[in-house]
Backbone as CSV, one residue per row, in Angstrom:
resi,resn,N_x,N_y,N_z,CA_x,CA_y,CA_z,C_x,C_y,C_z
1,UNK,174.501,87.246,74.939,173.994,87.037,76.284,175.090,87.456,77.259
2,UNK,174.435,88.536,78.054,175.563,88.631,79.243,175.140,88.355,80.884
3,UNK,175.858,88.039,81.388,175.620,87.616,82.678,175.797,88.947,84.005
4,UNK,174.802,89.186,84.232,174.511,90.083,85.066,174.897,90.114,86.762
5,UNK,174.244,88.779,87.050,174.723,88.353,88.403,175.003,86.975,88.513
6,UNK,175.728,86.351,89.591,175.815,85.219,89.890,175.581,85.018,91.332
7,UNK,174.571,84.367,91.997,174.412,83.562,93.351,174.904,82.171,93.862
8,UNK,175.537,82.054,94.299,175.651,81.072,95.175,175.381,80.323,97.037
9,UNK,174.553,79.122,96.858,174.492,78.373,98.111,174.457,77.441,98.517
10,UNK,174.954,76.791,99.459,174.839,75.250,100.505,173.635,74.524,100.324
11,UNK,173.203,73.501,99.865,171.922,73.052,100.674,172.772,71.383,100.764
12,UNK,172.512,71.017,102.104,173.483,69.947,102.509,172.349,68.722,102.441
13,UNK,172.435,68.516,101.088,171.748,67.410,100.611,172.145,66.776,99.145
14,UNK,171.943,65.076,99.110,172.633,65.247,97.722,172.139,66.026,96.637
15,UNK,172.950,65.769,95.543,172.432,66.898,94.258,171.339,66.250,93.773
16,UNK,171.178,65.708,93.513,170.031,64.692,92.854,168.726,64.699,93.778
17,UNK,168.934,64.458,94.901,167.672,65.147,95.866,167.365,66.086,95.523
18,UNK,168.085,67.176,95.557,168.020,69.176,95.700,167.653,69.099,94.174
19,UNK,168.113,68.290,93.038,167.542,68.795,92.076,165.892,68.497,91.874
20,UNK,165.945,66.816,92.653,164.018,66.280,92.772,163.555,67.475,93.024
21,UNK,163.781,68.350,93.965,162.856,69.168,94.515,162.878,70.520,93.808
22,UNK,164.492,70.933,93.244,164.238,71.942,92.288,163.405,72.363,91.458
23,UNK,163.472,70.572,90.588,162.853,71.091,88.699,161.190,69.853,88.679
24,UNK,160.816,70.155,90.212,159.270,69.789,90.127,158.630,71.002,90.396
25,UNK,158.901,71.909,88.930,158.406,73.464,89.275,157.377,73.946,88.252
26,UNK,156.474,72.531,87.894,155.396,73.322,87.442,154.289,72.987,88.585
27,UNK,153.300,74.509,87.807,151.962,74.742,89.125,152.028,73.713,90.087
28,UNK,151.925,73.283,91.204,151.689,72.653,92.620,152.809,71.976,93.041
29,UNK,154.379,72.105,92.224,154.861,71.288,92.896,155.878,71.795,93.160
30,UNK,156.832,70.724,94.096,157.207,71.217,95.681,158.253,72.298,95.893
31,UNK,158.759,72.501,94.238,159.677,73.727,93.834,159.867,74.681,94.579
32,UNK,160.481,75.811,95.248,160.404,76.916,95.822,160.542,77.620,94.358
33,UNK,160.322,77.489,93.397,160.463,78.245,91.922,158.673,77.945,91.236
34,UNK,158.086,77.407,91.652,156.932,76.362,91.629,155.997,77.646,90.682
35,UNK,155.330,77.729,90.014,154.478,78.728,89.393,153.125,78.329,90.206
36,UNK,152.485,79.436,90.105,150.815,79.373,90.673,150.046,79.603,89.571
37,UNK,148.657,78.758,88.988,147.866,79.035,87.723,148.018,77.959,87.125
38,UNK,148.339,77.934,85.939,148.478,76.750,85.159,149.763,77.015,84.093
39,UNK,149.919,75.857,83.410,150.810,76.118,82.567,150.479,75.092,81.388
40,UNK,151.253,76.145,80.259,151.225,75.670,78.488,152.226,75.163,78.178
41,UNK,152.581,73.936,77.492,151.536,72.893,77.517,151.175,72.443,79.090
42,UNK,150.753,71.391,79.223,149.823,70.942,80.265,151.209,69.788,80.856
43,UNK,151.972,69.012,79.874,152.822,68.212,80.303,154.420,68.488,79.857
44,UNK,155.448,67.610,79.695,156.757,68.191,78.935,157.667,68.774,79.714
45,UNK,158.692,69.199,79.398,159.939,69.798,80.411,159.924,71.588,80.084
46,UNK,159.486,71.897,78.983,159.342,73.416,78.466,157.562,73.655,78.768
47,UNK,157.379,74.618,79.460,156.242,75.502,79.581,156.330,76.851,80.037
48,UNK,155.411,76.899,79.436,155.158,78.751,79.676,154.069,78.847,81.086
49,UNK,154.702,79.735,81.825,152.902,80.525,82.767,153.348,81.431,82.670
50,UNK,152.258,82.710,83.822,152.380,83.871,83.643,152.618,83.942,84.713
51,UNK,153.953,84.969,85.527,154.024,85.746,87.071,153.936,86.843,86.802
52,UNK,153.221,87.464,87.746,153.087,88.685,87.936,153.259,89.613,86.606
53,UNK,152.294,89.038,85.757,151.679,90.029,84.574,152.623,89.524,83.360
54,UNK,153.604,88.827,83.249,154.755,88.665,82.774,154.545,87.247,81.731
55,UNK,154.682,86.379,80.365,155.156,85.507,80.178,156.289,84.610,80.672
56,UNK,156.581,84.001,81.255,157.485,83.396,81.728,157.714,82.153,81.045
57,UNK,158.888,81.995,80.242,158.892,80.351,79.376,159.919,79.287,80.664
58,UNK,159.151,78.318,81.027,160.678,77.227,81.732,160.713,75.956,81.501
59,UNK,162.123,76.057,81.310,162.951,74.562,80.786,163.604,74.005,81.970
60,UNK,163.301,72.981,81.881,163.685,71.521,83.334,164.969,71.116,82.193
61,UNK,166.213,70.960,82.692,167.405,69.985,81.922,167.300,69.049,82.937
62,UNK,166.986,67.820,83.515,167.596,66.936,84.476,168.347,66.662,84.383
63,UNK,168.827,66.251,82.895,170.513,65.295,82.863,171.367,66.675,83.057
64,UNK,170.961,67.919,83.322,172.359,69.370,83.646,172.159,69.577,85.185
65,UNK,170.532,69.070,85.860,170.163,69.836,87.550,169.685,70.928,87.432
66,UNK,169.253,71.585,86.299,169.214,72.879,85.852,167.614,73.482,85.520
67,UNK,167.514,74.657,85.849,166.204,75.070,85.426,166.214,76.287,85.018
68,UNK,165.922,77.075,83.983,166.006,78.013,82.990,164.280,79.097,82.908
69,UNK,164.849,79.948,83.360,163.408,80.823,83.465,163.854,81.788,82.445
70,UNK,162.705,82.476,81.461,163.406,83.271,80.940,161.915,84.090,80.127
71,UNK,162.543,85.159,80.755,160.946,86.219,80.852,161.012,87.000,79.126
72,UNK,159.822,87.758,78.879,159.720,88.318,77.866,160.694,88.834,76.828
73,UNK,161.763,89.829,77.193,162.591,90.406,76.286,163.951,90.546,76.645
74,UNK,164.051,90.403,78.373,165.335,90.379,78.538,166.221,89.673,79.597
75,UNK,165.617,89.139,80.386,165.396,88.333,81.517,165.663,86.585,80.975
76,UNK,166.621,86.428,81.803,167.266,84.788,81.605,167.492,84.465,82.979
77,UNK,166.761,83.373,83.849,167.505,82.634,85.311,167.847,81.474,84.949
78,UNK,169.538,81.278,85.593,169.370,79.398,85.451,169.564,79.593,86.722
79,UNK,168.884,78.464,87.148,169.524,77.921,88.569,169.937,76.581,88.276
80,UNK,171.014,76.183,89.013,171.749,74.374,89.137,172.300,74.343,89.981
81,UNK,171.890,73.001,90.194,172.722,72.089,91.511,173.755,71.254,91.295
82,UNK,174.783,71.163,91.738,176.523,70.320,91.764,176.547,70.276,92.670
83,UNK,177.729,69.366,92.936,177.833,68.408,93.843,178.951,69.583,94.633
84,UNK,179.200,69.288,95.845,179.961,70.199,97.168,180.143,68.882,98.054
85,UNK,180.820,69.892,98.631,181.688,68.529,99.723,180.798,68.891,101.260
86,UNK,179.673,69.639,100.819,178.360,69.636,101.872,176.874,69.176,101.787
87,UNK,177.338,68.849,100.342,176.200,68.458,99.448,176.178,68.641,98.051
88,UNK,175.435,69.553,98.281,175.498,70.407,96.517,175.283,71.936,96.720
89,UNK,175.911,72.252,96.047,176.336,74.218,95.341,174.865,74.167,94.703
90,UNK,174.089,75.210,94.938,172.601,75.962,94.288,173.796,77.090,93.656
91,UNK,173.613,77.378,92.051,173.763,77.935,91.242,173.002,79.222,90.747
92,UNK,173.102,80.286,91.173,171.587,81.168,90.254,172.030,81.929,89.232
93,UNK,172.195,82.157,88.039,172.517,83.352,87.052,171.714,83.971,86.610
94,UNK,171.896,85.293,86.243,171.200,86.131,86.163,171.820,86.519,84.487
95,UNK,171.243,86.574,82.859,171.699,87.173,81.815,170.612,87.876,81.381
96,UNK,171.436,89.048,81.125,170.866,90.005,79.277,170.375,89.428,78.471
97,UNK,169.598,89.026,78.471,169.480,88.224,76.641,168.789,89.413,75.895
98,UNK,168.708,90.484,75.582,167.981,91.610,75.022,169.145,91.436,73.963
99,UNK,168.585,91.555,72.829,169.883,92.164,71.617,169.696,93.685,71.273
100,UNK,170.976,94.126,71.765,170.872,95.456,71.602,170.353,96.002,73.473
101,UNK,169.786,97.693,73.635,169.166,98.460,74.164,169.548,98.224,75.998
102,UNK,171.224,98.166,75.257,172.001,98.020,76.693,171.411,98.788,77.820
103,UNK,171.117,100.760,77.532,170.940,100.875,78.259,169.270,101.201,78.678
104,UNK,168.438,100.333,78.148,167.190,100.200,78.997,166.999,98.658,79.863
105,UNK,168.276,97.609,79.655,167.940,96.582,80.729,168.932,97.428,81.664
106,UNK,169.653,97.904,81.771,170.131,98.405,83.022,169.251,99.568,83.693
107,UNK,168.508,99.598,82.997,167.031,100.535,83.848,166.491,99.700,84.393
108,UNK,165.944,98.832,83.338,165.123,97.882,83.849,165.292,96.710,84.761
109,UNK,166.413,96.132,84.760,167.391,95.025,85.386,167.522,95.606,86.939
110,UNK,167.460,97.078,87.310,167.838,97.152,88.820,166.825,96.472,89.697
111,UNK,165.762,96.748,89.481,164.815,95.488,90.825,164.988,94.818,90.868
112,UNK,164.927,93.889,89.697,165.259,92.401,89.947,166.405,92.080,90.410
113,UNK,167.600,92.638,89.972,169.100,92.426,90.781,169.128,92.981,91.941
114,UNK,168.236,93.605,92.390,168.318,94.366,93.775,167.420,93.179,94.187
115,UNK,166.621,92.918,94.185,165.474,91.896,94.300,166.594,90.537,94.707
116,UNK,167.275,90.280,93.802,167.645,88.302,93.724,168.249,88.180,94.775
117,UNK,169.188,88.587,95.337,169.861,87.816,96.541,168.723,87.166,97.953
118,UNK,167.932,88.444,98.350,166.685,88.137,99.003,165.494,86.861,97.961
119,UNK,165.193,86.552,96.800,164.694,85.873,96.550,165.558,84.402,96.481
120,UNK,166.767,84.434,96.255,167.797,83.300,96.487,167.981,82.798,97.588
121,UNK,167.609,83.730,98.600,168.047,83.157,100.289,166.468,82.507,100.656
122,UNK,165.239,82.893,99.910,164.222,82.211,100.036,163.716,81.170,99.571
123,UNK,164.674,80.692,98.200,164.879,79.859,97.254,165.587,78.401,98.331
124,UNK,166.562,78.585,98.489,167.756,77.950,99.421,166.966,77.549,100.750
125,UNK,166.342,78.513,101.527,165.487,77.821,102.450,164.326,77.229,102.226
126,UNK,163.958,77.239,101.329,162.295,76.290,100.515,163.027,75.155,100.255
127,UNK,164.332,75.332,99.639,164.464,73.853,99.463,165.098,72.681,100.682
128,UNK,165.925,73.837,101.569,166.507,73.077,102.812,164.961,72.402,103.810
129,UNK,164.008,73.422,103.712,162.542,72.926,104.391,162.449,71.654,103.724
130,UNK,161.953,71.483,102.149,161.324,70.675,101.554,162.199,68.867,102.064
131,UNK,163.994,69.088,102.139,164.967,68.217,102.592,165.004,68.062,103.307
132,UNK,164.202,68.858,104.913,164.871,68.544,106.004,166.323,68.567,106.243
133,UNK,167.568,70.186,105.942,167.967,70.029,105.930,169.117,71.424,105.684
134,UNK,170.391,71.435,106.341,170.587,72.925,106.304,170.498,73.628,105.136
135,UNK,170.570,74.927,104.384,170.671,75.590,103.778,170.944,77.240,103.465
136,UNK,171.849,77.504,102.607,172.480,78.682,103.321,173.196,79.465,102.107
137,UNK,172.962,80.895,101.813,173.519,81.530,100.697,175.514,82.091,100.843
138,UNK,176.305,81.454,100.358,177.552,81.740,100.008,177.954,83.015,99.817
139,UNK,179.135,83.742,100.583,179.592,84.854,100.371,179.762,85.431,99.159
């Protein structure tokens, strides 16, 4: 597994709040990561839905703050929340998990890494909305 990108941001709320609102991210809830449709199984911390044509499997850790997206063949997100002396640090990583066929995720990997910083700064403000509360992506 290699790590492709890393994001970082502010949301000036405790961690434990920012995570309530993080990893309530199956279908309807208040997640800015939140899936639309349904999801397999129906209850549990691991489920699968589908975005945009895609399998998508996600794992809730509460006792880490952490939430783990991780698409068909090569595609891994964690996002986590820690504690900051503004609140809590939003975490996003971006890994390879493909074994092997280095160079077709770096074909494939440019949208989405061109893509994440703009989906992270929309991430960060869904959750500063949901807190009432600032939020803001790190240099």
């Amino acid at each position: 597994m290699t790590e492709l990108l890393e994001l970082r941001g502010v949301v000036e709320a405790a961690p434990d709040e920012v995570a309530g609102v993080l990893l309530d991210a199956r279908p309807g809830g208040r997640s800015p990561l939140a899936a639309t449709g349904s999801a397999v199984p129906s209850r549990g911390d691991e489920f699968t839905v589908v975005r945009e044509g895609s399998t998508i499997t996600v794992t809730l850790d509460r006792a880490a703050r952490s939430i783990t997206e991780q698409g068909e063949w090569w595609y891994r997100g964690v996002t986590g929340v820690e504690p900051h002396e503004r609140g809590s640090l939003v975490r996003h990583r971006i890994f390879n998990v493909a074994p092997g066929h280095r160079w077709a995720v770096r074909f494939v990997s440019r949208g989405p890494l061109a893509a994440a910083p703009t989906a992270f700064a929309k991430l960060l403000g869904g959750l500063g909305e949901q807190l009432d509360c600032a939020a803001y992506p790190l240099a």
